[in-house]
C-alpha positions as CSV (number, residue, x, y, z in Angstrom):
1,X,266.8,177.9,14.7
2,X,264.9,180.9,15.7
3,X,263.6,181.2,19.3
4,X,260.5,181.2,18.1
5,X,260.7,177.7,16.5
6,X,262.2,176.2,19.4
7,X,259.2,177.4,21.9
8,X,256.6,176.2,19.1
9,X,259.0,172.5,19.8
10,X,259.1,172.3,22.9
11,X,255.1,173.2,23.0
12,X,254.2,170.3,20.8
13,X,257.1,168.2,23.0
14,X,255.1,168.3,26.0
15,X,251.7,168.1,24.6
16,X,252.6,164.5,22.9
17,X,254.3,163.7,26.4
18,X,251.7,164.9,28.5
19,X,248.7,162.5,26.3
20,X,251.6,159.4,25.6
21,X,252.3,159.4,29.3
22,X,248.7,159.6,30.4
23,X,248.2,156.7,27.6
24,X,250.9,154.7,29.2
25,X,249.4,154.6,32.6
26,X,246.0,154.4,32.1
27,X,247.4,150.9,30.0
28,X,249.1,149.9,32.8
29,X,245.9,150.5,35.4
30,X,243.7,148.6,33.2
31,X,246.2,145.6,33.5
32,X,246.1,146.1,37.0
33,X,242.0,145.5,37.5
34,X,242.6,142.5,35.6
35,X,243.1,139.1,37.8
36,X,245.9,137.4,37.5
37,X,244.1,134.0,35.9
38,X,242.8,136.5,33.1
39,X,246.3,137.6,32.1
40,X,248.2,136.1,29.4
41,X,251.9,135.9,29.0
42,X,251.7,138.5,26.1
43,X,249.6,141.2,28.4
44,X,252.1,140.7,31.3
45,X,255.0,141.7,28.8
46,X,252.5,144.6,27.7
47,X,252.2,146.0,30.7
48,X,255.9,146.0,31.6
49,X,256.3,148.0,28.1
50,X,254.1,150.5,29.0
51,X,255.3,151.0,32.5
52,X,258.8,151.7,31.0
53,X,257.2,153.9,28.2
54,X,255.8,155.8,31.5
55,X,258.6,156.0,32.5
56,X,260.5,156.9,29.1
57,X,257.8,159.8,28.2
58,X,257.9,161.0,31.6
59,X,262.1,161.9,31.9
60,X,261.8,163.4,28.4
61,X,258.9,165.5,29.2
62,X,261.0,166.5,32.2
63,X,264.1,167.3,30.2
64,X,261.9,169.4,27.5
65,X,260.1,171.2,30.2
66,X,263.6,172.2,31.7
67,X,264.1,173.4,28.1
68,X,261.6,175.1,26.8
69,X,262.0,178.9,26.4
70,X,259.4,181.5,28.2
71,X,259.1,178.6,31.3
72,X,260.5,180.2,34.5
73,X,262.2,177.8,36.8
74,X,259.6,179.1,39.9
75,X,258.4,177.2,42.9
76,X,255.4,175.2,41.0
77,X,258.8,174.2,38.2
78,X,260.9,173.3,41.3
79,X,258.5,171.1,42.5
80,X,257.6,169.0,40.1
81,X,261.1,168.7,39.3
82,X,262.5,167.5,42.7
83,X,259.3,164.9,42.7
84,X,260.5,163.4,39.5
85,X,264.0,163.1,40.0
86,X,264.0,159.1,40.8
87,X,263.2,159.0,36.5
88,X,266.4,159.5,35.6
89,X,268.3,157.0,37.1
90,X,265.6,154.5,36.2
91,X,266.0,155.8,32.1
92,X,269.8,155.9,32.4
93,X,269.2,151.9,33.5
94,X,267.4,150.9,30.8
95,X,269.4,152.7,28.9
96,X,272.6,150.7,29.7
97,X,270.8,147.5,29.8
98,X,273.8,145.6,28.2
99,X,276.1,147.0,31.1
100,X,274.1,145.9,34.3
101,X,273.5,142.0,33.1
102,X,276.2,141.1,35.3
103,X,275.4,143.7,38.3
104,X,271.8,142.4,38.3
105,X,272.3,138.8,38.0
106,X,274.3,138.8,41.3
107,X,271.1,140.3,43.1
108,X,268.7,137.3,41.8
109,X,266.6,139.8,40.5
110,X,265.5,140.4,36.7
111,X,266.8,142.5,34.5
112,X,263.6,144.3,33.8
113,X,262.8,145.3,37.1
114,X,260.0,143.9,39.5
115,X,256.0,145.5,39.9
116,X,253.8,145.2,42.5
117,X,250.7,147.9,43.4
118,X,247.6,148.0,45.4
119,X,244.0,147.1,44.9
120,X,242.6,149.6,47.5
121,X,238.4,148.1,48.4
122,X,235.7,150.2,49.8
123,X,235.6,147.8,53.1
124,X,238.9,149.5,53.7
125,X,240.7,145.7,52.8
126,X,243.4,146.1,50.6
127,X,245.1,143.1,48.2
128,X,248.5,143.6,47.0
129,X,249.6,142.1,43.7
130,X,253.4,141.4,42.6
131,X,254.5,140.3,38.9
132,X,258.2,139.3,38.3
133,X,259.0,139.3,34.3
134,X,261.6,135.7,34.6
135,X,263.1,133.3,36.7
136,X,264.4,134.5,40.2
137,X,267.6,133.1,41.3
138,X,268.5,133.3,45.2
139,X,267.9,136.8,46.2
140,X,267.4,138.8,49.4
141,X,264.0,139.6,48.6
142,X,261.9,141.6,46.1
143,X,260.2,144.6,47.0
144,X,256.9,144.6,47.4
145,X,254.4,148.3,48.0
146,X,253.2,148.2,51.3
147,X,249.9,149.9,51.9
148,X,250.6,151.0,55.3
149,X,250.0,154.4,56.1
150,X,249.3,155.5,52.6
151,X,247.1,157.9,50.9
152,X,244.4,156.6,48.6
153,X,243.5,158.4,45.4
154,X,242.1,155.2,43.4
155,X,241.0,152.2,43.4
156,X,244.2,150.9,41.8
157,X,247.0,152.7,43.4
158,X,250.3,153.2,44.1
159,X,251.9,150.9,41.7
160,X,255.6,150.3,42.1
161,X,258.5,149.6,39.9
162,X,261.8,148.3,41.1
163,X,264.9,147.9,39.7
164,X,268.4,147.0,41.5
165,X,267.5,148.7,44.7
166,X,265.9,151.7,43.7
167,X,261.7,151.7,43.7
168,X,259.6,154.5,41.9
169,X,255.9,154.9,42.5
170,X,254.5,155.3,39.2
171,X,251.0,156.8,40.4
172,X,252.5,159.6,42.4
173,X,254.5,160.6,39.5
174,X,251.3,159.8,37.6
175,X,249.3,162.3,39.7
176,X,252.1,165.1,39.8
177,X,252.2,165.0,35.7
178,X,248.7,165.3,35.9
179,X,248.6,168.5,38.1
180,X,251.5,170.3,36.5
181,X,249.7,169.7,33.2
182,X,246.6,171.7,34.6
183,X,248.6,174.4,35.7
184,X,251.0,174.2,32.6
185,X,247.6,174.5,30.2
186,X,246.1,177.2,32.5
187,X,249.3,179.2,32.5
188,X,249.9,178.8,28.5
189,X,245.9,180.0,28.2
190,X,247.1,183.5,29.7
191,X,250.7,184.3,28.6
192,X,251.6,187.4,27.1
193,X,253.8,187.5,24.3
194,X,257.4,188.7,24.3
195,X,259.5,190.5,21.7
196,X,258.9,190.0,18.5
197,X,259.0,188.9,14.7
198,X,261.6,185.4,15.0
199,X,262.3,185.9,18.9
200,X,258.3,186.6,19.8
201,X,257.4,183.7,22.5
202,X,254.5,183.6,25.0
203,X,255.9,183.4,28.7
204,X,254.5,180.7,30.9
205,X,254.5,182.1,34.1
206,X,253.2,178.6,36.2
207,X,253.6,180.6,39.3
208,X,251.1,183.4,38.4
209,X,247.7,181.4,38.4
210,X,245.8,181.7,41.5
211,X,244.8,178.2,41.5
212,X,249.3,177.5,40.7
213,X,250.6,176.5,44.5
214,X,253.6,174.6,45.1
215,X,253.1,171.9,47.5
C-alpha cells in the first residue's frame, strides 16, 4: 500500500468517525429529554447501544488519528489524546464481555454498565436521572453524576457511563471530539502537499491554525 492510499484511509476513517460519533450522541441526548414514563423497554436498550457505539467510534477514531500519516503528534494531538484515554479500557471491556461475567456479578452491578446524566433548568434547578439495564443484586452502590461544581454547556449534560468502577463522561468526550474536528477540518483546508507521485500526502499541521490552542 502506497503512502498515499493509506493517508486517503485514514482521511475517510475519521470523517465516518467524526459524523457516526456525532450520530451516536446526539441519539443518546434525544433519549435523555425524554421522561422516563415515555420510554419503552426497546428505546432504553437503544440508548445503551448508542452510548457503547459512542464509545466504539470514538477509540477507533482515536487509534486512526494516532495513525494517519502527515498528522504530527503536537500539543493540540496530545491533548485530545490524554482527554480520551478512559475509551480504551471501557472498549477493551466490552470487548471481553465473556471474561468479566463473573468479576461483575460479584459487584451487583450489570454487565452492561450503569448511566445516569443531568437535566440542567434555567432556574438554575437541576434533576438527575439514572437507568440500570437489569436486575441489581446486593451492591455497594451505583454511581450516580453529581452536578456539583460542574460546568454547564447544555441543557442535557454530562451524561455518565459506568462500568466496574471506572465512569466516563460521555459529553466531555463529546465536546473534545467536537473541537478537535474543527481544528482537524481547518488544518486539512490549508495543508501543503509533501513529496510526490505514490508518497504525495497533505500534512496536517493542527498546531499551525491561529484559532488551534491546546487547552
Amino acid at each position: 500500500m502506497t503512502l498515499h492510499r493509506k493517508q486517503q484511509l485514514c482521511l475517510d476513517a475519521i470523517e465516518h468517525s467524526f459524523s457516526m460519533a456525532e450520530a451516536a450522541y446526539s441519539r443518546v441526548l434525544a433519549y435523555c429529554r425524554l421522561a422516563p414514563s415515555e420510554t419503552t423497554e426497546q428505546q432504553n436498550d437503544v440508548m445503551v447501544l448508542d452510548a457503547w457505539s459512542f464509545v466504539d467510534v470514538a477509540k477507533r477514531l482515536r487509534s486512526v488519528i494516532h495513525n494517519t500519516p502527515g498528522l504530527p503528534h503536537g500539543p493540540i494531538y496530545e491533548v485530545f489524546v490524554r482527554a480520551t484515554e478512559a475509551l480504551v479500557d471501557f472498549r477493551h471491556y466490552v470487548q471481553h464481555l465473556e471474561d468479566e461475567t463473573f468479576t461483575v456479578a460479584s459487584s451487583g452491578r450489570p454487565i452492561w454498565g450503569s448511566f445516569s446524566w443531568g437535566l440542567f433548568r434555567p432556574d438554575k434547578t437541576v434533576e438527575v436521572r439514572l437507568y440500570v439495564p437489569g436486575r441489581l443484586a446486593r451492591t455497594k452502590g451505583i454511581p450516580v453524576m453529581n452536578p456539583a461544581g460542574r460546568e454547564v454547556h447544555d441543557a442535557v449534560d454530562h451524561f455518565e457511563m459506568s462500568v466496574g468502577d471506572a465512569t466516563i463522561n460521555l459529553s466531555d468526550i463529546a465536546r473534545r471530539i467536537a473541537d478537535f474536528r474543527k481544528r482537524f477540518d481547518l488544518a486539512l483546508k490549508s495543508a501543503p502537499t509533501q513529496g510526490g507521485g505514490d508518497d504525495a500526502i497533505v500534512v496536517i499541521d493542527l498546531d499551525s491554525s491561529p484559532s488551534a490552542t491546546a487547552t
